[in-house]
C-alpha positions in Angstrom: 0.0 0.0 0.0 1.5 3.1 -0.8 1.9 5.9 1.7 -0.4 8.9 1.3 1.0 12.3 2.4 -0.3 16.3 2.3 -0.4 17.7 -0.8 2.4 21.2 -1.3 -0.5 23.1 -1.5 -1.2 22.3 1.8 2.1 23.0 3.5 2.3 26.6 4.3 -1.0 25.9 5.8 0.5 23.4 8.1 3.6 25.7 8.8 1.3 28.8 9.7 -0.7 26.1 12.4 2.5 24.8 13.9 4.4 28.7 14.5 0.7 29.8 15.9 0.1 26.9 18.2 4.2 26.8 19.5 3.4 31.1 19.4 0.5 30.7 21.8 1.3 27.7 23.4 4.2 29.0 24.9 2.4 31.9 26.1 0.3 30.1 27.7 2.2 27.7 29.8 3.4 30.6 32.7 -0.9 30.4 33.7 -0.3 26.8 34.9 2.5 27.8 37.2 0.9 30.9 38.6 2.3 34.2 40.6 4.2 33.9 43.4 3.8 37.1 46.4 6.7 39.4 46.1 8.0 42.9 47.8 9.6 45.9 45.5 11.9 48.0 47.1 12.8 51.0 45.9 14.2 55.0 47.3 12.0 57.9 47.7 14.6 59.6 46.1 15.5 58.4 42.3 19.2 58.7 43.2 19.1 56.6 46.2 21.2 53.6 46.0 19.5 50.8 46.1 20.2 48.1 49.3 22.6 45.0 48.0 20.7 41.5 47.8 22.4 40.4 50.6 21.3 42.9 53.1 17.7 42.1 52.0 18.5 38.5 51.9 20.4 38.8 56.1 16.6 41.1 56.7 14.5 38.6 55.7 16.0 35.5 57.2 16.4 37.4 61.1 12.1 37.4 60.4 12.2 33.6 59.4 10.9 34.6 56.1 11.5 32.1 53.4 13.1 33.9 50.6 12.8 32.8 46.7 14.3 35.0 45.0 15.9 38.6 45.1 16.1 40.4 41.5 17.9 44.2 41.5 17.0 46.0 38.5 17.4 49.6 37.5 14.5 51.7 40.1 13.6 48.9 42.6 14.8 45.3 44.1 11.6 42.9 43.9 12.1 40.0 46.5 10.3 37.0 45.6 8.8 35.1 49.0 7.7 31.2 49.8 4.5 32.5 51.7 0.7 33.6 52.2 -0.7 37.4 51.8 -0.3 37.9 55.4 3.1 36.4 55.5 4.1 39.0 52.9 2.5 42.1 55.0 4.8 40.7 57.7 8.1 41.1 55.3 6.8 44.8 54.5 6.5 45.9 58.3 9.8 44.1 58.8 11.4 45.9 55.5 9.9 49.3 56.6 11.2 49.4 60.2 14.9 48.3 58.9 15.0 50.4 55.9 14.0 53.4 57.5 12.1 56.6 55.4 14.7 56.4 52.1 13.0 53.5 50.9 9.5 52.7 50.0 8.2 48.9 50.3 5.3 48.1 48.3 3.2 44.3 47.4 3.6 42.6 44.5 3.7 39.8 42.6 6.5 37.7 40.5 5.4 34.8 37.5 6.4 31.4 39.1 7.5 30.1 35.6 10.6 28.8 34.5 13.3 31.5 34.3 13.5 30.7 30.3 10.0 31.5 30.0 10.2 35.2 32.2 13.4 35.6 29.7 11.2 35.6 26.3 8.8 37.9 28.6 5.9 35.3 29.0 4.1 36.2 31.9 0.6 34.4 33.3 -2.5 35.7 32.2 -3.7 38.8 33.9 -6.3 37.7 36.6 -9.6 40.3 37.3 -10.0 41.6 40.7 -12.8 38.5 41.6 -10.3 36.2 40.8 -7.3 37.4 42.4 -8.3 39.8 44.9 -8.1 43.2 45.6 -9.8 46.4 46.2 -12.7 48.0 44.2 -13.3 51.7 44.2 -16.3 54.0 42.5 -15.5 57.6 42.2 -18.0 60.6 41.8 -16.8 63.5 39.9 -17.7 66.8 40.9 -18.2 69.0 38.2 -20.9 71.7 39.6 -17.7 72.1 42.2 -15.2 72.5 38.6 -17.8 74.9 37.2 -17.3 77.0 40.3 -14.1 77.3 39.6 -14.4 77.7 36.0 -16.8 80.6 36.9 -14.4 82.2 39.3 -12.0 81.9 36.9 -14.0 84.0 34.3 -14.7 86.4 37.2 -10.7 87.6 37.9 -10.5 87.5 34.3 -12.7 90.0 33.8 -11.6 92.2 36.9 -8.2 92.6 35.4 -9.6 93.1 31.6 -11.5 96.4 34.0 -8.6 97.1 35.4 -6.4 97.1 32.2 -9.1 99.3 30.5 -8.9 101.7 33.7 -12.9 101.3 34.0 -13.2 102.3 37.4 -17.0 101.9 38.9 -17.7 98.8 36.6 -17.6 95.7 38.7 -18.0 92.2 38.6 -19.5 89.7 41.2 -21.1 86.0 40.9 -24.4 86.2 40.2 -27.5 85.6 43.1 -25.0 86.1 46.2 -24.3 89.1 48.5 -20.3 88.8 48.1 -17.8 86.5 47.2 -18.0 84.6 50.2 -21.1 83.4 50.5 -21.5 79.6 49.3 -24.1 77.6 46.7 -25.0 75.7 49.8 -26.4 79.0 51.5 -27.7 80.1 48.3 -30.0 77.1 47.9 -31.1 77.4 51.9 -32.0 81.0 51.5 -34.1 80.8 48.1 -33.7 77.7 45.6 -35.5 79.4 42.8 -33.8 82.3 42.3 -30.8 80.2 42.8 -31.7 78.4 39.8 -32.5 81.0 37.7 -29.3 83.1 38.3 -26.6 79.8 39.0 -23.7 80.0 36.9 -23.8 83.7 36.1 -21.7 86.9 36.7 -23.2 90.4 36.7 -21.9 92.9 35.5 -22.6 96.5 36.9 -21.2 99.8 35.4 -21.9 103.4 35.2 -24.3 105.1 32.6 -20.9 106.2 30.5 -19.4 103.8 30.1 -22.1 101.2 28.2 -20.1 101.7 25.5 -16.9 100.5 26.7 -18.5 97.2 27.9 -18.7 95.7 24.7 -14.6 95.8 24.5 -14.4 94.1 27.9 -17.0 91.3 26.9 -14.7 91.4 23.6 -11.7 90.7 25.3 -13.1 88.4 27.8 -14.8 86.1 25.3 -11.1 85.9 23.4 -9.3 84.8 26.4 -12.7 82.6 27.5 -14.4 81.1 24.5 -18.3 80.3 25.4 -18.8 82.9 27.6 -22.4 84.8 26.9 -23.3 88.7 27.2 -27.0 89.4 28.2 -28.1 93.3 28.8 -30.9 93.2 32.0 -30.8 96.6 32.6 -28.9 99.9 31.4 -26.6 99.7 33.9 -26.4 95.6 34.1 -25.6 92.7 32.3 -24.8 89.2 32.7 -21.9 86.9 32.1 -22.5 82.9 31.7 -21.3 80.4 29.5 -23.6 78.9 26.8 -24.8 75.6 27.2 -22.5 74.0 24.8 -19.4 75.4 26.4 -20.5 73.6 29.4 -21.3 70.1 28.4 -17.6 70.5 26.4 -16.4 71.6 29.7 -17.8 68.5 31.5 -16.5 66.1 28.7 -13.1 67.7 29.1 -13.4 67.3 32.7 -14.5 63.2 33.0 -11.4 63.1 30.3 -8.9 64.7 32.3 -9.7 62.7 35.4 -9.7 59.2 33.6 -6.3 59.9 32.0 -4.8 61.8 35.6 -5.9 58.5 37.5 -4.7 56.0 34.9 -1.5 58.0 35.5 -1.7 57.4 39.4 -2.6 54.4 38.9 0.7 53.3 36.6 3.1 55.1 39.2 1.5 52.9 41.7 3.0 50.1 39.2 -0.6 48.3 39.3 -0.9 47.0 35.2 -3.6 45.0 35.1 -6.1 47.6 37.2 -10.1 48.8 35.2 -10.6 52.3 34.8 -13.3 53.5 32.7 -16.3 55.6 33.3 -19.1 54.6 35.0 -23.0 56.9 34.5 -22.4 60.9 34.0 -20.0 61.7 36.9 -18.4 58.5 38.0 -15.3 56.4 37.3 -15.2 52.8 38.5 -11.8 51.5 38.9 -10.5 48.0 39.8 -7.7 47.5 41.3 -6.8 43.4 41.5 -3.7 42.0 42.9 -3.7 45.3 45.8 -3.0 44.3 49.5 -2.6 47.6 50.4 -5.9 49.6 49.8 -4.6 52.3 51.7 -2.1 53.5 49.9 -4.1 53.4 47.0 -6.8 55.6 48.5 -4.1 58.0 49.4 -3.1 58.7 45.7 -6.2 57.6 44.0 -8.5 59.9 46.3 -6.2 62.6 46.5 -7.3 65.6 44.7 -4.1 67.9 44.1 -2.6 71.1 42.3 0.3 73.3 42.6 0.3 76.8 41.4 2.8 79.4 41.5 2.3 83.0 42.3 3.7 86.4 42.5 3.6 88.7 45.7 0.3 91.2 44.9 1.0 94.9 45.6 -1.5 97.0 47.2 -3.2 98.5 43.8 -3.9 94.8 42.7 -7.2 93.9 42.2 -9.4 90.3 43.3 -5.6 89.3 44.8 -6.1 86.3 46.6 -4.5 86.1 50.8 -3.8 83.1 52.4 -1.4 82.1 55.6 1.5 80.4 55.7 3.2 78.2 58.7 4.5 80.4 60.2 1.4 83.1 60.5 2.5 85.5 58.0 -0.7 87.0 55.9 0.4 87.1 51.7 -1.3 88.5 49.3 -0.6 87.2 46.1 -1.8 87.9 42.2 -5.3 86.9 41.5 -3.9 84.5 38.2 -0.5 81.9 39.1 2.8 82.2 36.8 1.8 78.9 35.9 0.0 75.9 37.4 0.3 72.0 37.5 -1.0 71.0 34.2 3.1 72.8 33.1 5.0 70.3 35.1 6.3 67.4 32.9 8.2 65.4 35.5 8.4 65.3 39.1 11.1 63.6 41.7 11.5 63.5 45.4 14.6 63.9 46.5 17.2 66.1 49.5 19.0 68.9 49.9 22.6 69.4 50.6 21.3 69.6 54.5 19.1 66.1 53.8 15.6 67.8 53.6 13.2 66.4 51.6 12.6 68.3 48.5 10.9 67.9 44.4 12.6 68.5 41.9 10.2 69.7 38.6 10.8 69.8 35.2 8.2 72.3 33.5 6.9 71.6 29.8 7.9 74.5 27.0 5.1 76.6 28.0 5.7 76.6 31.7 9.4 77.2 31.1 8.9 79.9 29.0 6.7 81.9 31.6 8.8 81.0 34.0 12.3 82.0 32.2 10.2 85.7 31.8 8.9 85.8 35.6 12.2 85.1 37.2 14.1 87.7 34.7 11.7 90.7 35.7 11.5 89.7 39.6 14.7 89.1 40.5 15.0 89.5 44.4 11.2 89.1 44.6 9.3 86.3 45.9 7.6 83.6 44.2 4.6 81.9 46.4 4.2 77.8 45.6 0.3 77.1 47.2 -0.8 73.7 47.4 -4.4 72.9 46.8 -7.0 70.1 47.6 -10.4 69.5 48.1 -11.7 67.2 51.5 -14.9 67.0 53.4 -15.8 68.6 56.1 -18.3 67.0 59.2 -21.2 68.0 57.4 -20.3 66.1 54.1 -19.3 69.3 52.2 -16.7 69.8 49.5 -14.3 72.3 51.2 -10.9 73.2 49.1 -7.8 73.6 51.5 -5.3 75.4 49.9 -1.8 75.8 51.9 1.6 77.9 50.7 4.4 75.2 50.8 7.1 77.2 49.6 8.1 81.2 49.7 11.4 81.8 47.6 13.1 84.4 46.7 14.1 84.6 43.2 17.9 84.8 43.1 18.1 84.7 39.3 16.6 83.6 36.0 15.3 80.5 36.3 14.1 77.8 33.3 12.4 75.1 32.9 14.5 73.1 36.0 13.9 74.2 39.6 13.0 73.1 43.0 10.1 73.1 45.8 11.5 72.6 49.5 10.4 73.5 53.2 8.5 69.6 53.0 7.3 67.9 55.5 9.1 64.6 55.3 10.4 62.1 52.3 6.8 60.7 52.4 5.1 63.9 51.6 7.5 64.5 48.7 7.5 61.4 47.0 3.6 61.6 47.1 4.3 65.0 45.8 6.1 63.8 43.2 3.8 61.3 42.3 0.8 63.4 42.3 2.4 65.9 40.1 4.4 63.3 37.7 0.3 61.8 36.9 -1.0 65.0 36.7 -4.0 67.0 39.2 -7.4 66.9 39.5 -9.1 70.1 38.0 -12.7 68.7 39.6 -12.9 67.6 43.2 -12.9 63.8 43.5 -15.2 61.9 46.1 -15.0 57.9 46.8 -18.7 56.8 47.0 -17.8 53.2 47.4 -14.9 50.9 48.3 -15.0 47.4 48.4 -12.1 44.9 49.4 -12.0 41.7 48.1 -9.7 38.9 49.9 -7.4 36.7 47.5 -8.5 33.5 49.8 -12.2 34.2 47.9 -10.6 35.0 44.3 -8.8 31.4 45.0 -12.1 29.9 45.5 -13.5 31.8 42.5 -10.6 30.4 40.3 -10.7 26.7 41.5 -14.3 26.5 40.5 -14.3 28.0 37.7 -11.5 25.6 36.8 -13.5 22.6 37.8 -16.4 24.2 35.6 -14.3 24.2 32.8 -12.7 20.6 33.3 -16.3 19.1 33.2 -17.7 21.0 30.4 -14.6 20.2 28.2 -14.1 16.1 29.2 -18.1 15.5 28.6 -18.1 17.4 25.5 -14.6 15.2 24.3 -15.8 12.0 25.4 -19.2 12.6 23.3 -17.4 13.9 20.2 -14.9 10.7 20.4 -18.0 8.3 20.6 -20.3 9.9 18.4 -17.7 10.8 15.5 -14.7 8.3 15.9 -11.7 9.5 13.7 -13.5 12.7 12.7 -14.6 13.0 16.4 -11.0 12.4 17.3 -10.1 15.5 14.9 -12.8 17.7 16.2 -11.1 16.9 20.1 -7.6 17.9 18.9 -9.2 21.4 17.5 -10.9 21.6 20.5 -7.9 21.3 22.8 -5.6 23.3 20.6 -8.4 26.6 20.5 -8.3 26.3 24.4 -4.5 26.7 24.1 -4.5 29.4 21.8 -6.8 31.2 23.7 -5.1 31.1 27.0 -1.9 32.0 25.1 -3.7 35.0 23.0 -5.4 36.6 26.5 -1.2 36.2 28.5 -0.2 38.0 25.2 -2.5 40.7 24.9 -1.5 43.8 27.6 -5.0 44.9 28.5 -6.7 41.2 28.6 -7.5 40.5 32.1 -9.2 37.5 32.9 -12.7 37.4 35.2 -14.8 35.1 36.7 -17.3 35.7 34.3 -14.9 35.1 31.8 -14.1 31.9 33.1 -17.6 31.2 31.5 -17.0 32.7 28.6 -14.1 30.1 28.1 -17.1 27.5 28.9 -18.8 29.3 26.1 -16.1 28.9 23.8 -15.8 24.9 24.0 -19.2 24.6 23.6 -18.9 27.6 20.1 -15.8 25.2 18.9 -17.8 21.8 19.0 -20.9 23.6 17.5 -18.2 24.3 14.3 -17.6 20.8 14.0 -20.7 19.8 14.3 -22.0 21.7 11.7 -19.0 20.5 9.3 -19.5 17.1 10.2 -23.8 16.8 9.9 -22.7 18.3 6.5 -20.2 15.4 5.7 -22.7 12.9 6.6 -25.8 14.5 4.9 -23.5 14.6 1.7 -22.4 10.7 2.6 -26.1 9.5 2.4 -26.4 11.5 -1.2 -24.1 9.0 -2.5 -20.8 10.9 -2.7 -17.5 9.8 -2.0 -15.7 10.5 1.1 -13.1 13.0 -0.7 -15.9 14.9 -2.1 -18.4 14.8 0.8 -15.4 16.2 3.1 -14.6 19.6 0.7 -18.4 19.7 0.0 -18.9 19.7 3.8 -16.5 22.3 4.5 -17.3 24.7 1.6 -21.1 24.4 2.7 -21.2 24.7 6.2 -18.6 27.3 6.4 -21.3 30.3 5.5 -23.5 29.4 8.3 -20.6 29.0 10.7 -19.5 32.9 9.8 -22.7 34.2 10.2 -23.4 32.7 14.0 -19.8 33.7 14.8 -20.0 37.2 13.1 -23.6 38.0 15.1 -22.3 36.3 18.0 -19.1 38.9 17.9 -21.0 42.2 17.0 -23.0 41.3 20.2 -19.6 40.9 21.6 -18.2 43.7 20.8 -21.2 45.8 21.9 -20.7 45.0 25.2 -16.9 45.2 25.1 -17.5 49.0 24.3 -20.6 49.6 27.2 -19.9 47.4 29.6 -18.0 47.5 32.6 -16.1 45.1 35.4 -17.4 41.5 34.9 -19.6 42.3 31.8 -16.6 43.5 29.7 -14.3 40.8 31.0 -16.9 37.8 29.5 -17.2 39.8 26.4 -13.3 40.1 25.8 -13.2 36.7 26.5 -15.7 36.0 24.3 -14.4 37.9 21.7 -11.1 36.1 21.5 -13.0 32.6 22.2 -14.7 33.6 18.8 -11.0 34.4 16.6 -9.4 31.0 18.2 -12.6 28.9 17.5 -12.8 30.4 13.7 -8.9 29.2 13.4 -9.2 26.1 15.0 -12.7 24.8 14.4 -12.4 25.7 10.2 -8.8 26.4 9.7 -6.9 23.6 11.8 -9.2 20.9 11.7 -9.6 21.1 7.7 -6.2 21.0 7.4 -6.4 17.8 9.8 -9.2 16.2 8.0 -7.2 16.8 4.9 -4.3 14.6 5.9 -6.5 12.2 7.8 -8.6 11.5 4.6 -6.7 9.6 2.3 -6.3 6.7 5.2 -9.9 7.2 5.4 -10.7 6.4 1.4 -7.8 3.6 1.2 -9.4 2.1 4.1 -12.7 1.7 2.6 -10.9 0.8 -0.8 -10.4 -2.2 1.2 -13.6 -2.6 2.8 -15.3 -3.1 -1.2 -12.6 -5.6 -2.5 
């Protein structure tokens, strides 16, 4: 009998299969080993040496901690431990307390695979905070607080535009209050309607002659504020607001500079695998899986922060702001900073030639350009650094504390490179740092809910889902062996090898992370693969009874069912997709998983096992050659 092999046409196909399942195969073998716990050291200050392996190693072992591993790389020392979660909060107090307040110990994790595999950068797949653990917090956004601001803002703007045009008599004041002081909270006690009908709006008062003059000042206003409104009410008085679009632009602005500034906190925290995304109107919902520490996480997450500079006010300023430093003194400083925050480029803690804790900044081009100008015209003047952030008071209101941090005197012209010192401790100015290096918070931030999950219950989520996915997968092999014999035996190996390729596609993929609920969608996906097969193979055997030949019902069974397979897969994916795009936490971890169980069971289900059937076949024909003589 002669021996049958695949066709040329058919090799590049078999190639492509082979590099794709090695590919994802590969990839996928770090999941069965796991993470092990682990502790990164590293110094609040960038330039702090970093302590030698063995002093961490001598550390460890005086605490009867059973040490792993110790890796040094370039900004921190990660020590891999043989222990539980509380065992590794244990090594950080110990690490804390003998390292003293130039380092910082944080909890994390290290891949358990071989060394090889780490080498070729295979890590395990990402696990979702239900599986793994970790802490779970919803933030509210306040924007009526940001348009507040926005409208103060517009209000010192247009006292200096007066004051530049010499108009003296015309003032400015927000609109349905007293005075400046009074609050929206009081505003709403006293009368809610009118509150309503004047919120958001400055009036504008002037004398009889100069109602001509007021359409420069609205003029120049509206080019340094695009959206703002005028509205005549009187002929002495108008209004200031801005229009309706400019607002809902304003809050879109607003929900997009928070997501990005916490993603950035959220990265110098090194947590990769955390959710952030909005959640409704005004909240974000981020997930945090893998974090033992939820309070350092609160700290930075929570922390609503800016930093703007300032010049001394003199005593013809007008709308100059006062505030009080440590030591009592009263300042008075210009109603508008140099520059603010949103200049800084990069931010790092370190000391002082007398070892107190201090940041160093690095402003972008347009914050070293005004501050290159300031510092040339104000030599021997002083520059006021006021530190800013928002906290509730007893009665559950949204107060901003502002505090000066820093009075210099400028000594000469200064660029894009400087200093802020007087800190409180190497703490404070690596959270500083930190804060500054992600960027602040133009709206106030609020957490409306946090939620701790233990990595004991993750374990138990992960074990049964596991077993879920063991007893789907051997029922559905033992009936497609029994049922479909050899071709059965073909569908199994497609089955297996899309399981493979999709564990090794979601380790390989940065922003896949794995949920319990997408434990199910890889349920979902065994039972999508089979239902391939099935299809093909009904077809072969439909064909069969017609008469034709085993060659020719195979290709005919394959070329016929594959339309129907792409259209359940490419409806199945659109819904997919859909809630990929609107869905949130558990919901958008099945649909990624389902997404990608979709791709791998399209490759495996038509692709691989054709190319399978195709080599299987000719023993299949010789065989019942032999059957008719």
């Amino acid at each position: 009998m002669r021996k049958t092999t695949a066709k040329p046409k058919h090799t590049w196909q078999i190639l492509v299969i082979i590099i794709t399942v090695v590919i994802l195969g590969l990839n996928a073998i770090p999941t069965l080993y796991g993470n092990n716990n682990a502790l990164l050291v590293s110094g609040v200050n960038s330039t702090q040496p970093l302590p030698s392996i063995q002093q961490l190693r001598d550390v460890m072992l005086q605490q009867n901690i059973q040490v792993k591993q110790i890796i040094n790389g370039d900004a921190d020392s990660k020590i891999v431990i043989d222990g539980d979660d509380e065992a590794l909060v244990h090594a950080q107090q110990q690490l804390k307390s003998e390292l003293g307040d130039d380092y910082q110990v944080r909890l994390g994790n290290q891949s358990a695979a071989p060394k090889w595999l780490q080498e070729l950068g295979m890590s395990p797949i990402k696990l979702g905070l239900d599986l793994s653990g970790g802490v779970l917090f919803v933030l509210e956004v306040d924007t009526d607080r940001a348009d507040q601001e926005r409208l103060a803002n517009a209000k010192d703007e247009t006292l200096q535009i007066i004051h530049d045009h010499g108009l003296r008599g015309m003032s400015v004041k927000m609109a349905g209050t007293e005075n400046n002081l009074v609050s929206k909270a009081d505003v709403t006690t006293k009368n809610p309607v009118a509150q309503t009908e004047t919120e958001g709006k400055l009036d504008l008062h002037f004398l009889s002659h100069q109602a001509a003059k007021v359409k420069a000042v609205v003029t120049d206003l509206q080019q340094r504020l695009p959206g703002i409104t005028y509205s005549k009410t009187g002929e002495r008085s108008a209004t200031l607001a801005f229009s309706e679009q400019s607002i809902t632009t304003f809050h879109h602005e607003i929900m997009a500079q928070a997501l990005t500034t916490l993603r950035g906190r959220i990265e110098e925290l090194g947590i990769t695998e955390a959710v952030t995304q909005r959640q409704g109107q005004s909240r974000i919902r981020i997930e945090l899986p893998g974090v033992k520490d939820p309070e350092q996480a609160k700290r930075i997450i929570g922390a609503t922060a800016s930093l703007d500079f300032y010049e001394m006010a003199n005593s013809g300023t007008m709308g100059a702001k006062s505030f009080t430093d440590e030591d009592g003194r009263h300042l008075r400083v210009a109603p508008k900073p140099i520059f603010t925050g949103s200049n800084i480029e990069n931010a790092n803690s370190g000391r002082d030639e007398m070892g107190i804790a201090l940041v160093n900044l690095t402003l972008d081009g347009i914050g070293g350009k005004k501050m290159s100008e300031f510092s040339r015209d104000n030599i021997g003047n002083p520059m006021v650094t006021i530190f800013s952030e928002y906290h509730k008071n007893s009665a559950d209101e949204m107060i901003k504390n502002s505090r000066v941090i820093s009075v210099a005197t400028i000594q000469s012209q200064l660029g894009n490179r400087f200093s802020i010192t007087g800190l409180d401790s190497p703490q404070a100015a690596s959270d500083l740092a930190l804060l500054l290096r992600a960027g602040s918070l133009d709206a106030p931030i609020t957490i409306v809910q946090q939620r701790t999950i233990q990595a004991s219950l993750g374990k138990e989520n992960v074990n049964n889902g596991i077993m879920a996915l063991a007893i789907g997968l051997g029922i559905t092999l033992v009936f497609m062996g029994l049922w479909y014999r050899k071709l059965g035996l073909i569908a199994n190996t497609s089955l297996v090898l899309n399981l493979v390729c999709l564990l090794g596609l979601m380790a390989l993929l940065p922003n896949v992370v794995l949920t319990l609920p997408g434990i199910a969608g890889l349920v979902l996906t065994v039972g999508m693969a089979v239902d391939t097969n099935v299809l093909i193979f009904e077809r072969i055997k439909e064909e069969r009874k017609r008469g034709r030949s085993n060659f020719l019902a195979i290709e005919t069974g394959y070329k016929e069912a594959f339309a129907t397979i792409l259209d359940a897969n490419v409806t199945t994916m659109i819904t997919a997709l859909i809630l990929l795009s609107i869905g949130y936490g558990p919901v958008k971890g099945f649909a990624m998983t389902l997404s990608l169980g979709i791709l791998t069971s399209m490759f495996t289900g038509v692709f691989v096992a054709h190319v399978l059937t195709y080599i299987v076949k000719p023993q299949i024909a010789v065989k019942q050659k032999e059957l008719k003589a």
